[in-house]
N, C-alpha and C positions, 0 to 999 in steps of 0.2 A: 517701642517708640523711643524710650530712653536711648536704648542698645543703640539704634540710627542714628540720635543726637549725639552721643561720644564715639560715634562711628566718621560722621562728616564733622569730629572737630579734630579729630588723628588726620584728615586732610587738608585742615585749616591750619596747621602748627608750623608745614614746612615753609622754610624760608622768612618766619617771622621774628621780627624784634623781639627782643625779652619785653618791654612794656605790652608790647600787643598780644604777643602770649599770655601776658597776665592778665591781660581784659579780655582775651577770652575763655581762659579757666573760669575765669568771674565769673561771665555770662551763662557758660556750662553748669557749672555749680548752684548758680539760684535758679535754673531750669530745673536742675532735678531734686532743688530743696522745694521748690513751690508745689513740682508734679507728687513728690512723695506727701507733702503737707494737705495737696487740695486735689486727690486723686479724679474729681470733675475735670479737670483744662486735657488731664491726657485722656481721656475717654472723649470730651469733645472733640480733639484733634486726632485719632482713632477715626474718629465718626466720620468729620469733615475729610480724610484723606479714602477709605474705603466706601463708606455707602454713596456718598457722593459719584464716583467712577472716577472715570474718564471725562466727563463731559461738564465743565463748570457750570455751577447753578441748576443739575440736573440730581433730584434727590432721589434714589433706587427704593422702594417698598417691595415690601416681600408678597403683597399679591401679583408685582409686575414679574418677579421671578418665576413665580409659577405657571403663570399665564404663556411668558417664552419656555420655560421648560415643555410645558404642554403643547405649545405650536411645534417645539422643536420634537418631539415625542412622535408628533404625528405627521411630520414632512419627513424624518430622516430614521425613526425608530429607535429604538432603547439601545442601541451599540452604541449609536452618534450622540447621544444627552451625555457629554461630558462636563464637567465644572468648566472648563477650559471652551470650550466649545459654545457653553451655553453663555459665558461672558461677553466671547466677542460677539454674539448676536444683541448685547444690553449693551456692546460698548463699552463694558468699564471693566477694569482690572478684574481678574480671577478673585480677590483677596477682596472683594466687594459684597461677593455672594455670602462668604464666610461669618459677615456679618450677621445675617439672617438664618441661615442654616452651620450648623457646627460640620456637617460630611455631606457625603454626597447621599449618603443612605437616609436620612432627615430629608434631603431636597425629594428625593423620591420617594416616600412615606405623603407629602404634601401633594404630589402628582399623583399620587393613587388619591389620596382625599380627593382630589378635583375630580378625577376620573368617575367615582361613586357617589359624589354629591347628588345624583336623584334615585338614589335606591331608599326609600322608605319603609318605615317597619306597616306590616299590614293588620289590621284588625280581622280577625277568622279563624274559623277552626285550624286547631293545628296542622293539618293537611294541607289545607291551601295557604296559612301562612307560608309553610317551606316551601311551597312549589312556586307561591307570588316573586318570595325573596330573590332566589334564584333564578326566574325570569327574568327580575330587574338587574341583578348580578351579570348573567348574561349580558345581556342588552347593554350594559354599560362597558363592558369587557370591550366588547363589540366595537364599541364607537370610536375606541380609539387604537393606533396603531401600536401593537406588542402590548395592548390591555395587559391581557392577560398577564404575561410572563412579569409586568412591571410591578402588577397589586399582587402577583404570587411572593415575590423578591420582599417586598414591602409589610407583606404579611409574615413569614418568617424570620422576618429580622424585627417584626415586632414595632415598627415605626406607622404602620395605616391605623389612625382613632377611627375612621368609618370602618376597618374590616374586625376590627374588635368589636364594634356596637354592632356589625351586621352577627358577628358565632354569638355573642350575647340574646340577639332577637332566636337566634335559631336554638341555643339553650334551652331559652323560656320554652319554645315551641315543642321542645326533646319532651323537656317535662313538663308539658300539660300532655303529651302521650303517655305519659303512665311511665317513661324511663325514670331510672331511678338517678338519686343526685351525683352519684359516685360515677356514673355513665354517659349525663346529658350530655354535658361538653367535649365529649369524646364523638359521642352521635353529629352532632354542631360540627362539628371539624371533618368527618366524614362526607357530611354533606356538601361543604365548603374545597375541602379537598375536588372532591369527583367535578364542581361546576369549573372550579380554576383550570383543572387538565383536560375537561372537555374541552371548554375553550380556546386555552395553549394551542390544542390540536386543530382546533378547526380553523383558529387564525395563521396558522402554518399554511394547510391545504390552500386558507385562500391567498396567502403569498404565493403558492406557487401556480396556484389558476391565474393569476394575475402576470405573473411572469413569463407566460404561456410556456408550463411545462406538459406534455403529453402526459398523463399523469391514468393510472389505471380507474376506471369508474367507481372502485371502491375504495380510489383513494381522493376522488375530486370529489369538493361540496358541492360540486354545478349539476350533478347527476345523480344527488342523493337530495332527502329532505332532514338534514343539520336540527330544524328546529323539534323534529319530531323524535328523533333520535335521543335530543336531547329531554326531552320531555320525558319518553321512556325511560330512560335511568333513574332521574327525580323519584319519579315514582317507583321502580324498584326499592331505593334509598327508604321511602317513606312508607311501603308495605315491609320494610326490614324492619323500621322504628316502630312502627304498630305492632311487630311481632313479638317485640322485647318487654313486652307487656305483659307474658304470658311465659315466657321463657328467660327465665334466669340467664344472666351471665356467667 
């Protein structure tokens, strides 16, 4: 902010009087004694030019960010959720959003949070906790367009608070089967692994059932049953975690 202020006063100097030059060094100068003394005025001014926008009298909150991220996620998919992109759908300067989120990998951490907000930890034996979670995992994948690939992105980089508390629920889950502690989170991740790429995959098949590609039977979801397919693995997963019970790693 400083920087812009002795920016636009290098194009205030041409052509002026020695007296008006000097009144506005002056003015320049208790600008950035005041902003260095009362670091508040430039963070207000900060405030009022970015989170503001575009649109005077119009204040940006960071669940309106997410809320277009997320519409945009699901009219145009995870290529077109650009920072740029997702501005001029708020209206306001790129340099608005920045406010709220520091990158673009933080705004998408928050769209997976939205994305998973009704996956619930279950109360149940460990067998149907994992199978419960990962139904709801699913189902939420599901609901929105390139789920998956967005909370996979989001999980890996370490930015989804819900996909950490979801390997946490499935942890706990590891070990109450009897895996040991040196192992549970590896089992958790396992699990979590297999639901993300099932998913990925099956939200593919159905862009291109959608697109109407001729696509071989075993490769379209419209001629197979997805949800049972998917069930069966789970449970592979979960007769493998029951086995480690009895078998050392």
């Amino acid at each position: 902010m400083v920087v812009g202020q002795l920016q636009d006063f290098e194009h205030l100097v041409a052509g002026q009087t020695l007296a008006a030059l000097e009144h506005l060094l002056a003015c320049q100068c208790q600008y950035v004694h005041r902003c260095l003394r009362h670091p508040d005025v430039l963070l207000r001014s900060a405030n009022l030019n970015s989170v503001q926008g575009s649109v005077p009298g119009v204040q940006l909150h960071k669940p309106d960010v997410v809320d277009a991220a997320t519409t945009l996620l699901d009219n145009y998919g995870i290529a077109d959720l650009s920072m740029r992109r997702l501005a001029k759908e708020l209206n306001v300067s790129p340099g608005a959003l920045y406010w709220h989120f520091a990158n673009k990998q933080q705004l998408l951490g928050a769209v997976a949070d939205r994305i998973l907000g009704n996956v619930d930890e279950v109360s149940a034996d460990w067998r149907d906790r994992i199978a419960a979670i990962c139904a709801q995992l699913r189902d939420a994948l599901l609901s929105h367009t390139d789920g998956a690939e967005l909370v996979s992105a989001s999980f890996a980089a370490g930015q989804s608070e819900v996909m950490a508390q979801i390997l946490a629920w499935l942890t706990d889950a590891a070990t109450a089967a009897g895996v040991d502690s040196g192992h549970a989170a590896v089992a958790a991740r396992t699990v979590l692994y297999y639901v993300l790429g099932f998913t990925a995959d099956e939200q593919s098949r159905l862009q291109w059932d959608a697109a109407g590609v001729d696509l071989p039977d075993e490769q379209s979801v419209l001629g197979a049953d997805p949800s049972r397919r998917f069930g069966f693995g789970v449970q592979l997963l979960i007769d493998g975690i029951a086995a480690r019970r009895t078998s050392p790693v």
